[in-house]
LUMFI-198365 format. One record per residue (C-alpha): residue in three letters; x negated, y negated, z. Coordinates in steps of 0.1 Angstrom, whole numbers, padded with zeros to 4 digits, always signed. Last residue first. Layout:
N
ALAXYZ ...
//
This chain:
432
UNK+0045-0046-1042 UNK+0079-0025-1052 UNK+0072-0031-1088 UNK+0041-0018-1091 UNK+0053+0015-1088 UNK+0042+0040-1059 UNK+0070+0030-1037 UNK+0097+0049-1059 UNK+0071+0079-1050 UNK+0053+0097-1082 UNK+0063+0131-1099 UNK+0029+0141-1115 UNK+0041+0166-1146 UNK+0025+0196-1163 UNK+0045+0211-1195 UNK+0032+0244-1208 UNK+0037+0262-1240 UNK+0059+0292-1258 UNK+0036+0324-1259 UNK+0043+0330-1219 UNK+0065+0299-1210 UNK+0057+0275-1188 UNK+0066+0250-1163 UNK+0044+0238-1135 UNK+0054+0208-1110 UNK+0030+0180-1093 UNK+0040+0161-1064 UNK+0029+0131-1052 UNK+0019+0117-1021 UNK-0013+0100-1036 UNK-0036+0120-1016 UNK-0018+0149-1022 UNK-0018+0143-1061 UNK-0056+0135-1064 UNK-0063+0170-1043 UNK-0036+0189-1069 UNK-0056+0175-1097 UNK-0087+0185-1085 UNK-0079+0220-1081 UNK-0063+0214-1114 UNK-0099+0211-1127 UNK-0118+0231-1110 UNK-0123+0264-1134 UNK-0155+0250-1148 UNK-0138+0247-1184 UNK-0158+0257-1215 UNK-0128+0266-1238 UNK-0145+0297-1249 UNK-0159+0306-1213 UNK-0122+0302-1201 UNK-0110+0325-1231 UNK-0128+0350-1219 UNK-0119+0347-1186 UNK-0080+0347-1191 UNK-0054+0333-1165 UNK-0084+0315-1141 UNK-0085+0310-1110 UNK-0118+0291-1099 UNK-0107+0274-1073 UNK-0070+0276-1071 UNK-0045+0253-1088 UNK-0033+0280-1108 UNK-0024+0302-1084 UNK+0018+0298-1085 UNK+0018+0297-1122 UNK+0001+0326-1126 UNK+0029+0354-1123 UNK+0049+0332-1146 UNK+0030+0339-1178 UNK+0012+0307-1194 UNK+0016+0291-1225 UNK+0000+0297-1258 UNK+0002+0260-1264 UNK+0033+0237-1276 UNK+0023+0209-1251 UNK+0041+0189-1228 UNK+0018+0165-1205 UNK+0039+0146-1179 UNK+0036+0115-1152 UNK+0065+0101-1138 UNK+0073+0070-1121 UNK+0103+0069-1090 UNK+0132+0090-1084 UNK+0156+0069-1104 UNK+0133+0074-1136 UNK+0102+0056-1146 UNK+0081+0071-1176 UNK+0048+0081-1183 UNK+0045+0106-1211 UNK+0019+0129-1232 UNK+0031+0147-1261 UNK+0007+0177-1275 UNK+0020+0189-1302 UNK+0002+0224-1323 UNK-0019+0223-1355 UNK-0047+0239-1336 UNK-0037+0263-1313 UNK-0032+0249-1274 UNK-0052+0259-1247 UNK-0082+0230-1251 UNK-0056+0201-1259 UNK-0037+0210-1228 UNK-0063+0211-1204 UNK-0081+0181-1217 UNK-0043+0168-1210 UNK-0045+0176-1173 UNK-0078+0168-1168 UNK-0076+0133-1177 UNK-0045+0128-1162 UNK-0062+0143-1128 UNK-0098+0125-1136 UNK-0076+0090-1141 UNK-0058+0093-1115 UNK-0090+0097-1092 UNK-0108+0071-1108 UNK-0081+0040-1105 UNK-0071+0054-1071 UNK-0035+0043-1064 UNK-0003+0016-1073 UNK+0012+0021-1108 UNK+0021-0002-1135 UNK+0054+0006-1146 UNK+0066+0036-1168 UNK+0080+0038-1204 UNK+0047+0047-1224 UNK+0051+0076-1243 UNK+0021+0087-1265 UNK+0019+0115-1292 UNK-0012+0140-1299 UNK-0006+0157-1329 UNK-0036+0185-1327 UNK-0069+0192-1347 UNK-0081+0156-1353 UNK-0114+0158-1338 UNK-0091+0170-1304 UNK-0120+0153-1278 UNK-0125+0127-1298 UNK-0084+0125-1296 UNK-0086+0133-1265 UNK-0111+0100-1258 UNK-0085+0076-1271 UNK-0054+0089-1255 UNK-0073+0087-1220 UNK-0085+0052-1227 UNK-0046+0042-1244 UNK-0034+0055-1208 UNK-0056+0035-1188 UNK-0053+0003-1204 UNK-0012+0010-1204 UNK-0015+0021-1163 UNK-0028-0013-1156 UNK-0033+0001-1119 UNK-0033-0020-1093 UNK-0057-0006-1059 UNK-0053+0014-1035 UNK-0085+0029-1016 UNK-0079+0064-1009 UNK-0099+0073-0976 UNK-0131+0092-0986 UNK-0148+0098-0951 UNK-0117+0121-0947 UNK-0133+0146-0967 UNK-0111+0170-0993 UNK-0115+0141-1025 UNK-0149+0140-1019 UNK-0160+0180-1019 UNK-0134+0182-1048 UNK-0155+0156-1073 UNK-0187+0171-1058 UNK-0177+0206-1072 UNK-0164+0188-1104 UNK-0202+0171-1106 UNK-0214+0204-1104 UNK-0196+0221-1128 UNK-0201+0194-1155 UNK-0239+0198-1149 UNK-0236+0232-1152 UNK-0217+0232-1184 UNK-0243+0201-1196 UNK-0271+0226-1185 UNK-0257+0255-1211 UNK-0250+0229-1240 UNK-0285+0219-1237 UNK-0301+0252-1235 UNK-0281+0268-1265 UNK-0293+0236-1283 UNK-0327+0241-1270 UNK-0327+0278-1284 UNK-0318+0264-1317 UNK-0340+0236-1319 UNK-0367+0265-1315 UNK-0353+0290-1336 UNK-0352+0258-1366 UNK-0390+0248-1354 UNK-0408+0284-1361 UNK-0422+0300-1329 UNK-0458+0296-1323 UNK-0456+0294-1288 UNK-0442+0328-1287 UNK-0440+0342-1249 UNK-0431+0305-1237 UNK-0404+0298-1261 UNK-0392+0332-1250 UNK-0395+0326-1212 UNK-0379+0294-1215 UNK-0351+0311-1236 UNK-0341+0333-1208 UNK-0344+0307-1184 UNK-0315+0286-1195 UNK-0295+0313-1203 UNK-0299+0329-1170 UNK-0288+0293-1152 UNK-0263+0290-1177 UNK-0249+0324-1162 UNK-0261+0319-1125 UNK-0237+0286-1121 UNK-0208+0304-1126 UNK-0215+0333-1108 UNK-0229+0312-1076 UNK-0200+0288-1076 UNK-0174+0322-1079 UNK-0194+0333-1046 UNK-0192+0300-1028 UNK-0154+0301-1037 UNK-0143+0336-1026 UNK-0164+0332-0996 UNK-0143+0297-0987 UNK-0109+0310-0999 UNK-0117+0340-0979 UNK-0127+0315-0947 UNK-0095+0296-0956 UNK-0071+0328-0957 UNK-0086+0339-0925 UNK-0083+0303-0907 UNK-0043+0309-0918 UNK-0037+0341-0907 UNK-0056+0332-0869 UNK-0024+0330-0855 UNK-0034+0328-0816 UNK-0010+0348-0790 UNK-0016+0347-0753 UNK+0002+0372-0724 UNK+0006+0359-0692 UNK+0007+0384-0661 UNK+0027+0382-0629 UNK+0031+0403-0596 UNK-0002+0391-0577 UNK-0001+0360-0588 UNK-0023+0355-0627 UNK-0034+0385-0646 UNK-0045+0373-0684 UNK-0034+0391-0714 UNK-0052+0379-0743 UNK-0035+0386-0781 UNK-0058+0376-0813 UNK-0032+0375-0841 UNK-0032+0381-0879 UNK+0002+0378-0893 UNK+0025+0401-0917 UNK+0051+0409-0890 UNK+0019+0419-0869 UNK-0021+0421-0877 UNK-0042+0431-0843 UNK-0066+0415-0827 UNK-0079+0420-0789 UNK-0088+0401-0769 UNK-0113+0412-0742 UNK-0117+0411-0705 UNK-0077+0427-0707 UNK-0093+0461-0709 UNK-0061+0479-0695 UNK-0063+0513-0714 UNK-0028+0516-0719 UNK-0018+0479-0725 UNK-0044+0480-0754 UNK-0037+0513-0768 UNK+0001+0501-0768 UNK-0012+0467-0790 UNK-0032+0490-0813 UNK-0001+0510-0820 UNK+0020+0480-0826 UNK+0059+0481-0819 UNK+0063+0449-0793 UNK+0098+0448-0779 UNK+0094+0484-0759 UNK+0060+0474-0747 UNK+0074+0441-0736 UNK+0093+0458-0713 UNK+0132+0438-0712 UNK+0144+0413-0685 UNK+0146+0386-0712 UNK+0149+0405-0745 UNK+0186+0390-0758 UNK+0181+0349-0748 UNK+0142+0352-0752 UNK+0140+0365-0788 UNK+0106+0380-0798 UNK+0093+0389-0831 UNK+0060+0387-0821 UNK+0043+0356-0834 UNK+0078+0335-0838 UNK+0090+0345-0807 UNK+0057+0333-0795 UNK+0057+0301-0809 UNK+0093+0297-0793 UNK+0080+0302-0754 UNK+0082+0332-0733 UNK+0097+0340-0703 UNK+0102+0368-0680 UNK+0092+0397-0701 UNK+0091+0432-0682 UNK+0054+0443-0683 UNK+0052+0461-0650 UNK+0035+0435-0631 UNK+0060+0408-0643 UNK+0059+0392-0677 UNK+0053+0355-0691 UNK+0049+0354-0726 UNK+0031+0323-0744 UNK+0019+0319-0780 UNK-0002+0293-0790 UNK+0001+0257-0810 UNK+0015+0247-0776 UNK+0042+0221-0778 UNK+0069+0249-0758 UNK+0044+0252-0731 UNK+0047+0217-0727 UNK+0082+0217-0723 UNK+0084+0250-0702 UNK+0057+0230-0680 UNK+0079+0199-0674 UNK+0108+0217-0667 UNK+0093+0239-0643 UNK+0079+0205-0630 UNK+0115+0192-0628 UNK+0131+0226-0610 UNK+0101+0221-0587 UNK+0108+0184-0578 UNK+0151+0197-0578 UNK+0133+0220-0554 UNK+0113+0198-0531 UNK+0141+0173-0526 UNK+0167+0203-0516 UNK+0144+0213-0493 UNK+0140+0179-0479 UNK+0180+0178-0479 UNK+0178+0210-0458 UNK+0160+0200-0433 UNK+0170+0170-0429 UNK+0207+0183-0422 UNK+0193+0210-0396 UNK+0176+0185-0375 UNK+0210+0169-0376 UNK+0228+0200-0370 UNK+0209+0208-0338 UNK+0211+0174-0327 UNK+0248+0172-0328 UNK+0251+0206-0318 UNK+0236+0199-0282 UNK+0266+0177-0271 UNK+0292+0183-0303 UNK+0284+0191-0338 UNK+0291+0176-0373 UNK+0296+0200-0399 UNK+0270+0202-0430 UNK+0289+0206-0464 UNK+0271+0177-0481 UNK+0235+0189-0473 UNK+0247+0226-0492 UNK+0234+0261-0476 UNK+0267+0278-0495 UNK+0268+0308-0469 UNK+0246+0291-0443 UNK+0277+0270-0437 UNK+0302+0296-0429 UNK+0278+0308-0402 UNK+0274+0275-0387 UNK+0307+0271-0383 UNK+0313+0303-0367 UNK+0288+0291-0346 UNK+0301+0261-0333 UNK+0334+0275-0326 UNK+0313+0299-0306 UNK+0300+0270-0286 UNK+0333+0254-0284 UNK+0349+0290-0273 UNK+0314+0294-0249 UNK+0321+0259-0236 UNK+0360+0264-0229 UNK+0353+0298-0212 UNK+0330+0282-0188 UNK+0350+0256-0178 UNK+0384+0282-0175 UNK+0361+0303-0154 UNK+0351+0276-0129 UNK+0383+0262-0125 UNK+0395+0299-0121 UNK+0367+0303-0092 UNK+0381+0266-0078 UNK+0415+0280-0078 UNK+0412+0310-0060 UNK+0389+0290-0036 UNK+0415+0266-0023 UNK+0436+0239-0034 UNK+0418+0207-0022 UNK+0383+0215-0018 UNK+0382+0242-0044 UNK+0396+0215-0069 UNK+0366+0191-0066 UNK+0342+0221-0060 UNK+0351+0232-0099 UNK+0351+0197-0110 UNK+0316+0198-0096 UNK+0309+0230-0112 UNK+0323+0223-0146 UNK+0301+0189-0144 UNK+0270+0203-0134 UNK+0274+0228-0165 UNK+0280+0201-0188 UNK+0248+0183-0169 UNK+0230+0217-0177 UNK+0239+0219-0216 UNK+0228+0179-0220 UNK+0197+0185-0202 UNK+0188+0217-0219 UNK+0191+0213-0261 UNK+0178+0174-0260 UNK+0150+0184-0231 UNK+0136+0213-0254 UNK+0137+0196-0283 UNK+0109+0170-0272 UNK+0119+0135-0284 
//
């Protein structure tokens, strides 16, 4: 119905009616007291109407659907209208109070930092990540300049000279982050954090290793050709130098070849087109196989001893066996001869356990943390002496992530080493 006629024809018939009844009396008491009829009408509506008002007024302090008066003649319509009004607006904002919700939420699941500041920098919101990144704390800094929260010269510089096209990187609280502030509204900007600490440790892990690959495999690589060029400069060289310089050559492509196949060994084990395959492991067979070849490996120079508690274990036949294998190679090349080496599987409350204890020259406790590094080695001399490759505890901590185990380092500068493969309860045989 048009608004117009339900505000007007109900005000004019009340009108009508305070004139008729004004007439009515005029007629039979005089004109006095039809213009004080008349009056008192008219001073009844405008009190109702003010009523009204006043009402109205009281309302639009606390704007709440609930708290709507009813009205009278015209107000009944007006307060209706009134009522649906505001109960759509109250629709639309608890749907905006849920998508604000809903976007805090997922800005909170963002790998990213996220600040939200005003035109002039103030900080509005900003999700954990980026507390994290920048220090931030968004219950004590809200309503605070972000310059003022934010103490990085580079960062200022930035803000200063306003080339937001770019990122720009800075490093901060010991991180490396790429920060992008992008305008958005006409009073709002967003400012993005990326941690790129981590992809900058793996790219120097990755130069660090492609360069320690190439140094490795140029010395047997220069040995090899050194003595080809000689045997080729003197053909008539003497049989005994000969043999000699293919020995050298021999031992110096089996140290490459071994490098190489240890290289490939870690290139599997870190590629997820090599799921582990489970399988039963007699783990007696395979630790009498690994005892067997240390001691060709020993020739009788250490006391190797055997402890065989544990159950039969659940895993990679081959990759266990290249971790225990490596772990007690490791032990028989670093300890003296004469000196213990006792090797142990056993199967305490917190599941089977692996362990080679020897009574080597130990290592000092700044290393212990690098060890399983490419490449790291405590002493590079005696590396070359030992003729490791410098990847095998890599590999063994790869084998023990992919088993969900844990390996442990103690040692003592001067007094030995003990290296242990702490299994899962589910990992035994007896759980299957």
């Amino acid at each position: 119905m048009n608004p117009r006629i339900v505000f007007w024809v109900p005000a004019m018939l009340r009108m009508m009616l305070v004139i008729l009844g004004a007439l009515v009396v005029g007629y039979f008491s005089g004109l006095l007291w039809s213009a004080i009829s008349v009056g008192a009408g008219l001073a009844v509506l405008i009190i109702l109407q003010l009523h009204y008002l006043f009402r109205l007024s009281l309302w639009l302090d606390n704007p709440e659907s609930s708290k709507l008066p009813d009205g009278w003649g015209a107000w009944t319509e007006i307060f209706s209208r009134l009522y649906r009004m505001r109960r759509e607006d109250e629709k639309n904002q608890i749907e905006l109070t849920e998508w604000l919700a809903r976007f805090r939420q997922a800005m909170t699941l963002l790998p990213d930092g996220v600040v939200i500041m005003d035109d002039v920098l103030f900080l509005e919101w900003c999700n954990p990540v980026a507390e994290q990144h920048l220090g931030l704390n968004l219950s004590k800094d809200k309503n605070m300049r972000i310059t003022n929260l934010i103490r990085s010269p580079e960062f200022m510089d930035y803000i200063i000279l306003g080339r937001f096209d770019k990122p720009l990187t800075v490093t901060h609280r010991e991180r490396k982050l790429i920060l992008h502030i992008i305008k958005f509204e006409n009073r709002r900007q967003i400012l993005v954090t990326h941690d790129v600490t981590e992809n900058e440790r793996i790219d120097r892990m990755r130069r660090d290793f492609i360069a320690n690959a190439s140094h490795e495999l140029r010395t047997p690589l220069t040995v090899i050709n050194g003595f080809l060029e000689i045997n080729a400069m003197q053909p008539d060289m003497d049989s005994k130098t000969r043999a000699g310089h293919i020995k050298l050559m021999t031992e110096q492509g089996q140290r490459m070849q071994s490098l190489v196949e240890d290289m490939l060994t870690l290139t599997r084990l870190e590629s997820i087109d090599f799921p582990l395959r489970p399988e039963r492991i007699a783990m007696t067979n395979l630790l009498e196989q690994i005892v067997s070849e240390m001691h060709g490996l020993s020739v009788g120079k250490h006391q190797i001893t055997l402890i065989n508690e544990g159950p039969d274990l659940m895993g990679s036949l081959d990759e266990l066996r290249s971790a225990f294998t490596n772990l007690v190679s490791n032990a028989i090349r670093y300890t003296p001869v004469g000196g213990a080496i006792t090797i142990s599987w056993t199967n305490p409350e917190d599941g089977p356990r692996f362990m080679v204890k020897d009574s080597g020259i130990g290592i000092s406790s700044e290393h212990i943390s690098r060890l399983t590094e490419r490449f790291y080695r405590v002493d590079k001399s005696r590396s070359r002496e030992t003729q490791g490759t410098g990847l095998g505890l890599a590999i063994v901590k790869h084998v023990v992530l992919r088993h969900k185990a844990q390996l442990s380092i103690e040692s003592v500068d001067g007094a030995g080493s003990t290296f242990s493969i702490q299994f899962s309860p589910s990992a035994s045989i007896l759980d299957f």
